[in-house]
C-alpha positions as CSV (number, residue, x, y, z in Angstrom):
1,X,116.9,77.2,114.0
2,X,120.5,77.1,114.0
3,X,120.3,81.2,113.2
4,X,118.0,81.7,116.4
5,X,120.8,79.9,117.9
6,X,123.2,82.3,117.0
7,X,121.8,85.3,117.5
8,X,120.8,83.9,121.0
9,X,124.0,83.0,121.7
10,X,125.7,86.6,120.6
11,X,129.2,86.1,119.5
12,X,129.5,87.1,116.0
13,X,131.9,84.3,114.0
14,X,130.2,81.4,116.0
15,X,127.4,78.7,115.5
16,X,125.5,76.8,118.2
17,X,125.9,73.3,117.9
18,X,124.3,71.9,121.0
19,X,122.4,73.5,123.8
20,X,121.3,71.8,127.1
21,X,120.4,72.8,130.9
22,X,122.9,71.1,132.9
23,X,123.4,70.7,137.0
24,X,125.3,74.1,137.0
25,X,123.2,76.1,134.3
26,X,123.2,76.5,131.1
27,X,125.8,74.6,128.6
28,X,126.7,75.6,125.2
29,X,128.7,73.9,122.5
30,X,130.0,76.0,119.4
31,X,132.7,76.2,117.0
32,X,133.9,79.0,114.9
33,X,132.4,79.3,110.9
34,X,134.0,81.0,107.9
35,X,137.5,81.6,109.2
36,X,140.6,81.1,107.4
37,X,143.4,79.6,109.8
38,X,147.2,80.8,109.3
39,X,150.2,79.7,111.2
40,X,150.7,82.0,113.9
41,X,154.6,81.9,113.4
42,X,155.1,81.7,109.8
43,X,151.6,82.9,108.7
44,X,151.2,79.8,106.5
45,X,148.3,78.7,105.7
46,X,146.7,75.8,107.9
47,X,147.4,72.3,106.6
48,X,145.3,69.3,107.4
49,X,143.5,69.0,110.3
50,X,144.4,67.6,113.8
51,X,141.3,66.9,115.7
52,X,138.8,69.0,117.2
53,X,139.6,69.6,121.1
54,X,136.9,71.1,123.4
55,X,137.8,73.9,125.5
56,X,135.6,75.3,128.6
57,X,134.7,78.3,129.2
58,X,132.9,81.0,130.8
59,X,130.4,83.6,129.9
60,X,128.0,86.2,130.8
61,X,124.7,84.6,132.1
62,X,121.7,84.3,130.3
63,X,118.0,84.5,131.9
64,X,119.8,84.6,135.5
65,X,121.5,81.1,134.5
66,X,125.1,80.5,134.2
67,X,126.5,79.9,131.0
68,X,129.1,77.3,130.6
69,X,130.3,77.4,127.0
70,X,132.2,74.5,125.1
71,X,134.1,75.6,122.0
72,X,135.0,72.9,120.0
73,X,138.4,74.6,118.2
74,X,140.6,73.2,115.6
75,X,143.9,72.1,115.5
76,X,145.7,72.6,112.3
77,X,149.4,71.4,111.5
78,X,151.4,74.0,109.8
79,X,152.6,72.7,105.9
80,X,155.9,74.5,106.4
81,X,158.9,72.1,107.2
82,X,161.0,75.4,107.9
83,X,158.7,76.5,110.5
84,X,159.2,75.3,114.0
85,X,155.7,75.5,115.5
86,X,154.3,71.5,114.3
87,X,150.8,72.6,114.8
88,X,148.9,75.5,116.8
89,X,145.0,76.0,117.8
90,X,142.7,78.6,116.7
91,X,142.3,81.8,118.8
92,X,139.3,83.9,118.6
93,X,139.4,87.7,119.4
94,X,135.8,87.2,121.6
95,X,138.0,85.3,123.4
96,X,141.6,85.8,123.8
97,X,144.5,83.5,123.7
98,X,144.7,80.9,126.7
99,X,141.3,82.3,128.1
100,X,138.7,80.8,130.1
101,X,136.7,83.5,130.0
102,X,134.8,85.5,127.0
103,X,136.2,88.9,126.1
104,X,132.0,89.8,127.2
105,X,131.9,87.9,130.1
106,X,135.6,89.9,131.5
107,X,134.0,93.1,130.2
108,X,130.5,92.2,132.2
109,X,132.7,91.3,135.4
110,X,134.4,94.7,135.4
111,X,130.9,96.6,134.5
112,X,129.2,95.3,137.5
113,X,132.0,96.2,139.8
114,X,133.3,99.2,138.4
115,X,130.7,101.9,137.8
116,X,128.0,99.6,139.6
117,X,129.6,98.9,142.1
118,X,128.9,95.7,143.3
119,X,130.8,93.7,145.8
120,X,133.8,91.4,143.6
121,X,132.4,88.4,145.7
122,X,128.6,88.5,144.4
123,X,129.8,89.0,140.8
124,X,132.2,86.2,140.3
125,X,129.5,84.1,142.0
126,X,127.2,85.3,139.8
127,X,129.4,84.3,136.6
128,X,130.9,81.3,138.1
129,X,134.0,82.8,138.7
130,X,136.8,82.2,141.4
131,X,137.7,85.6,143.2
132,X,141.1,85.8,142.2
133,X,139.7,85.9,138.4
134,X,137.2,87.7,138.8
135,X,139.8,90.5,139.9
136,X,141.7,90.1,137.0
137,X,139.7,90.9,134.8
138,X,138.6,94.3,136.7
139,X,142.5,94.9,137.0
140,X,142.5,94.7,132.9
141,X,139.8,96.9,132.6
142,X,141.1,99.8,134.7
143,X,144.3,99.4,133.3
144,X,142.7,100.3,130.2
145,X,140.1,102.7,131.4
146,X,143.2,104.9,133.0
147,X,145.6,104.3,130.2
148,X,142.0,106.4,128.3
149,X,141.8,109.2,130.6
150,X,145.4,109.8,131.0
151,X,146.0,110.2,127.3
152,X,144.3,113.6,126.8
153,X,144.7,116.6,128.7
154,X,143.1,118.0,131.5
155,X,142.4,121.8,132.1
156,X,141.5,122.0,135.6
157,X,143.1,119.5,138.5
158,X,141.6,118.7,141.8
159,X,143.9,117.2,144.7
160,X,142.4,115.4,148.1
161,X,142.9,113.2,150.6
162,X,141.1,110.1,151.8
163,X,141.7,107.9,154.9
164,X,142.7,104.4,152.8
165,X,142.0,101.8,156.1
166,X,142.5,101.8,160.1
167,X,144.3,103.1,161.5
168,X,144.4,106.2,159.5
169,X,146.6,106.0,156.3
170,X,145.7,108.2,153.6
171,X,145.7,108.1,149.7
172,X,145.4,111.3,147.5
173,X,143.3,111.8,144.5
174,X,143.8,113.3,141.5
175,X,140.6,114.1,139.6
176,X,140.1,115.9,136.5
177,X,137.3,118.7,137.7
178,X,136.4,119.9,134.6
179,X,135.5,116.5,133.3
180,X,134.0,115.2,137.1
181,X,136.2,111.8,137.0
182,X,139.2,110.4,139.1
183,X,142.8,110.4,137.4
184,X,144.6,108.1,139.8
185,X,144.8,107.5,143.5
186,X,148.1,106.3,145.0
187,X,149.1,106.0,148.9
188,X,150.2,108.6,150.9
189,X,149.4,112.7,151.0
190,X,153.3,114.2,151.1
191,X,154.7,116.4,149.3
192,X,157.1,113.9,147.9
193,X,154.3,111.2,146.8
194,X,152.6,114.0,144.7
195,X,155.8,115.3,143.2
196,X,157.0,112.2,142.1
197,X,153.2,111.4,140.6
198,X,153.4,115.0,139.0
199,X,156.8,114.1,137.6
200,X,155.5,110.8,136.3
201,X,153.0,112.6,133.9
202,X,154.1,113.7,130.2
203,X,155.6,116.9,129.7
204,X,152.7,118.0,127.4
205,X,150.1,116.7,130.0
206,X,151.7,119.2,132.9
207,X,151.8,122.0,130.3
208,X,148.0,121.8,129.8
209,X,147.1,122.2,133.3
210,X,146.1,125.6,134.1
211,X,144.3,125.8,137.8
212,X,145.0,123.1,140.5
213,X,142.0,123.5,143.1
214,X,142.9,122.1,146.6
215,X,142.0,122.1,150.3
216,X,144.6,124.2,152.5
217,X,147.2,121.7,152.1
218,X,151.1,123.1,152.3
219,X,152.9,119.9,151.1
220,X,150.2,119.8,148.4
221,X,150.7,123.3,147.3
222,X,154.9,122.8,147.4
223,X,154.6,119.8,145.1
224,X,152.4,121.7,142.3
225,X,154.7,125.4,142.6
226,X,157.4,122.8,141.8
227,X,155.6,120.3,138.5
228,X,153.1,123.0,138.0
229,X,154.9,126.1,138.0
230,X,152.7,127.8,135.2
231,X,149.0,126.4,136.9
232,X,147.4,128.7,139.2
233,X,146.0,127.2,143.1
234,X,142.9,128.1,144.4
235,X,141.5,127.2,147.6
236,X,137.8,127.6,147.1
237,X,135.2,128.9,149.3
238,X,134.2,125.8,151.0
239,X,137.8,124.4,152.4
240,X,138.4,128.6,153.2
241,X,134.9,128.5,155.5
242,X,135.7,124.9,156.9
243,X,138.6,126.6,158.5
244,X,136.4,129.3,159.9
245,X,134.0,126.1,161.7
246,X,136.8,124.8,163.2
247,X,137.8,127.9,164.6
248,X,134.8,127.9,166.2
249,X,134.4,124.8,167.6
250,X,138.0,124.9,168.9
251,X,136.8,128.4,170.8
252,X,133.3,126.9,172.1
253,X,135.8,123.9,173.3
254,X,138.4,125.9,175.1
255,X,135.5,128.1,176.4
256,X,133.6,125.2,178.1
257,X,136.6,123.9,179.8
258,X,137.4,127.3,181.2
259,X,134.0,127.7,182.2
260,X,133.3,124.2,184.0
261,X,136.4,122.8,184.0
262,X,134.7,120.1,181.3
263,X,133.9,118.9,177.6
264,X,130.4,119.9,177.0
265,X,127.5,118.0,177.8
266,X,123.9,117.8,177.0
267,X,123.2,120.1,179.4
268,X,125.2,123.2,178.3
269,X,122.8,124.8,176.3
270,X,126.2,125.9,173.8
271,X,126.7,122.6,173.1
272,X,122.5,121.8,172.3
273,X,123.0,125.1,169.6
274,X,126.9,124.0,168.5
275,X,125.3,123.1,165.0
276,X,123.6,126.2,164.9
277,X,127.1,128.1,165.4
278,X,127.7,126.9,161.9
279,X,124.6,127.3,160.0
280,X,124.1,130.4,157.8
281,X,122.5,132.9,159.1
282,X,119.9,133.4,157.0
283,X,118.4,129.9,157.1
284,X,118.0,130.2,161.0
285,X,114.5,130.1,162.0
286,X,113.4,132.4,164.3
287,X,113.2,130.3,167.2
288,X,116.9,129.0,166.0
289,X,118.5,132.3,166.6
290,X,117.0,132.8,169.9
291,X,117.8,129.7,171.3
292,X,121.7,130.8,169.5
293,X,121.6,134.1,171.8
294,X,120.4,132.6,174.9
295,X,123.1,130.0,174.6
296,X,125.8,132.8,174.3
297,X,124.4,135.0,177.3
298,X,124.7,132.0,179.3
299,X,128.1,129.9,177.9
300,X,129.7,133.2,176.3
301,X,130.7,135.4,179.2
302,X,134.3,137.0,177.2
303,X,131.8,137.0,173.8
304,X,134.8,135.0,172.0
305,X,132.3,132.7,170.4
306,X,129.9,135.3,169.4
307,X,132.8,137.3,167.6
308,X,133.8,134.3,166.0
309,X,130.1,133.9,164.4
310,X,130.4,137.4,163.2
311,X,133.7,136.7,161.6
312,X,132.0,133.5,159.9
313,X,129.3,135.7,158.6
314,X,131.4,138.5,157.5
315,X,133.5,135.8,155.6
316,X,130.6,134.3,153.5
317,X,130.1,137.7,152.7
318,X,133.2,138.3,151.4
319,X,132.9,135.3,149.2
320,X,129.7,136.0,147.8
321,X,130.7,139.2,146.8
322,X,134.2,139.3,146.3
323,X,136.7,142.5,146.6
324,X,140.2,143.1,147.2
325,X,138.8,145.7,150.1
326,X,136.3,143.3,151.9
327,X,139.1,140.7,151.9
328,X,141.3,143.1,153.2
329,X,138.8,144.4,156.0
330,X,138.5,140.2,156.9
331,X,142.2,140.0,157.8
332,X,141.9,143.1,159.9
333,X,139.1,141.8,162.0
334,X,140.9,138.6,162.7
335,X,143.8,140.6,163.4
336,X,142.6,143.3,165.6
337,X,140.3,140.1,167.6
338,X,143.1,138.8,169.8
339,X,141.6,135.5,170.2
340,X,144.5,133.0,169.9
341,X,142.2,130.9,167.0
342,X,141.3,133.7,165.1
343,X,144.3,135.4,164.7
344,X,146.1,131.4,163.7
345,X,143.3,131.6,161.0
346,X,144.2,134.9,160.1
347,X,147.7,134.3,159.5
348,X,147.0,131.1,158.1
349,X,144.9,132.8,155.2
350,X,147.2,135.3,154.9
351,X,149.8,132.6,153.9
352,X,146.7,131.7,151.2
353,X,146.2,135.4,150.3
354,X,147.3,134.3,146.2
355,X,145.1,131.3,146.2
356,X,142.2,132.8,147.8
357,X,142.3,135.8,145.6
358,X,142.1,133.4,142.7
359,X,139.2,131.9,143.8
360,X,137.4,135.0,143.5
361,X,138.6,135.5,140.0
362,X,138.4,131.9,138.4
363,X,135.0,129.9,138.3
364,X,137.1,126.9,139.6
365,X,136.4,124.8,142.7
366,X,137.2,121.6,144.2
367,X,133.3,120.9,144.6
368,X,133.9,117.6,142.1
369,X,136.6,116.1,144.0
370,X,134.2,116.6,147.0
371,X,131.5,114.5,145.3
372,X,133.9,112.1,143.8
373,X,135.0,111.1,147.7
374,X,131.7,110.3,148.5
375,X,131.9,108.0,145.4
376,X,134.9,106.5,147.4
377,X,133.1,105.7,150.5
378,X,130.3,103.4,148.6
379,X,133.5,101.5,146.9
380,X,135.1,101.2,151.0
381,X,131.7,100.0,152.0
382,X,130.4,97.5,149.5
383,X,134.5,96.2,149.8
384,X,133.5,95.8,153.6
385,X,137.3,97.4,153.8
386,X,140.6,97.2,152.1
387,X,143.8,95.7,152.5
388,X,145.6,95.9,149.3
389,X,145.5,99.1,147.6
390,X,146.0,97.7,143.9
391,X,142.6,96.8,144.5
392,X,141.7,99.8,146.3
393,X,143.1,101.6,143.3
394,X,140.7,99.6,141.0
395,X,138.3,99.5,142.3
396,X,138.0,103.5,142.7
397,X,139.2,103.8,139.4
398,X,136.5,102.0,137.6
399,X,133.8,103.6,140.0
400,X,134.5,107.0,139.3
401,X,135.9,106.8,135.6
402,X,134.5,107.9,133.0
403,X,131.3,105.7,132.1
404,X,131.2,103.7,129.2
405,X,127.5,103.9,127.4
């Protein structure tokens, strides 16, 4: 019986002395077997004993109880006369010294709200746990989750911003694309937050970065030329073709109010087909592109908006089959246009010629970062918001670490 107990109960060095269901769950009493006890200060060996105080703590539930557990420990005076500790308790590595808590039970905590993520609130109810602890222990665990990640190198670097709370403050995160997890997030998306991040980092970890994929950020791209000098930028096809959308929908804006003097309305059959503006051309149904020209013979009398599709088209083009020539035609339409949008974009990517040019070269993208944000908005919505962002950190951290089997 008493081995049933122990395997039951899980922690290795421990026997079950007692087990009964009380009001609040399950309570267990143990006490440690086949240990040796040493002075902590002197390392002398433990003299006579001192009594037998019970200590409460918590651990991981068992058949959806709670599990209450009371350790009986022993208190041992120390034989030395020299030393100056009189007597000391016995610590246990399953649980920690001056813990409440089971090294299990703070690991099941920071499971369930790190890479399940679960609210903090159901958890520590779950457990039996006050909020504040129950945050602790996640706090440990990322702490050493990130102190993991950080200590080996990483290849290829994604950068992005995410809105933290309203009103709109942002954090930027670092993510490590090769591998598909998050480095770090910290507040703010300046030049000078990134920097001093970049300078925080080892020597040897900035030497191993090679390519730093990023959205069409200037402060982002002055703070990597500066820690990164050696690592190559790309700006990948989807952040280069999000520009082109919002090209567009800045034309089909400025074109309704010159039109009708308005924003457009259900009515205005360009705003009914202002998704279809940015869909692919291929994947438009046949009915789709003929509701897409009628909407431009009627909303489209300068043919602005329908040059700006065909500059959209002619750019996916150019990314799915790259050439110095077809970039170079690219920059020559949005020249030669003179639509005030389109010739911004153009001299916006010319600014990006290096970084786009690498894209087509290196089979790099920030495509992880991308997913890892959406990753970020489950951890904002199960956290019903966020004021502190430690625990913003954190959380995020823990969510989209690496996963522990």
């Amino acid at each position: 019986m008493d081995d049933v107990r122990a395997v039951l109960f899980g922690l290795e060095g421990f026997e079950v002395l007692d087990a009964v269901e009380g009001p609040e769950g399950l309570e267990v009493t143990v006490q440690t077997v086949g240990r040796v006890l040493g002075c902590p200060s002197c390392g002398t060996p433990a003299g006579p004993s001192r009594g037998r105080p019970k200590v409460r703590l918590r651990d991981v539930c068992s058949a959806g109880r709670r599990v209450r557990v009371w350790w009986q420990k022993q208190r041992r005076r120390c034989p030395d006369p020299d030393c100056d500790r009189r007597s000391f308790t016995e610590q246990h590595p399953a649980v920690g010294a001056r813990r409440r808590t089971t090294a299990r039970c703070r690991a099941h905590v920071a499971d369930q709200v790190g890479p399940e993520g679960r609210a903090v609130t159901a958890v520590a109810a779950e457990v039996g746990l006050s909020w504040p602890t129950a945050m602790r222990c996640v706090h440990e665990e990322a702490e050493s989750a990130l102190a993991s990640v950080q200590s080996r190198p990483t290849r290829w670097l994604g950068v992005d911003e995410t809105t933290f709370r309203v009103p709109r403050r942002f954090v930027t995160n670092i993510a490590d694309v090769e591998a598909g997890i998050e480095l770090d997030v910290f507040e703010g998306r300046s030049s000078l937050r990134l920097g001093d991040w970049l300078a925080g980092q080892p020597s040897w970890w900035r030497q191993s970065v090679e390519v730093v994929a990023m959205d069409a950020s200037a402060p982002f791209r002055s703070a990597v030329r500066q820690w990164l000098p050696e690592a190559r930028v790309v700006l990948d096809r989807f952040h280069a073709l999000r520009l082109f959308h919002q090209a567009i929908d800045e034309i089909r804006r400025r074109t309704a109010w010159d039109l009708r003097g308005r924003r457009g309305r259900k009515v205005d059959p360009i705003w009914v087909s202002r998704r279809l503006l940015l869909t692919a051309y291929e994947r438009l149904r046949p009915g789709s592109f003929d509701r897409l020209l009628e909407a431009l013979a009627v909303d489209d009398p300068d043919g602005e908006i329908a040059w700006a599709y065909l500059a959209k088209e002619q750019a996916r083009h150019v990314w799915k089959h790259p050439s110095i020539g077809a970039w170079g035609e690219l920059l020559v339409l949005l020249a030669d246009s003179d639509i005030p949008e389109l010739v911004r974009l153009g001299g916006t990517l010319d600014r990006w010629h290096d970084e786009i040019i690498n894209s087509f070269e290196l089979p790099v993208t920030n495509a992880a970062t991308e997913g890892l944000n959406r990753k970020v908005k489950h951890v904002k919505r199960v956290g019903c918001g966020f004021r502190n962002p430690a625990n913003y950190r954190t959380r995020v951290l823990l969510h989209c670490g690496p996963h522990r089997p």
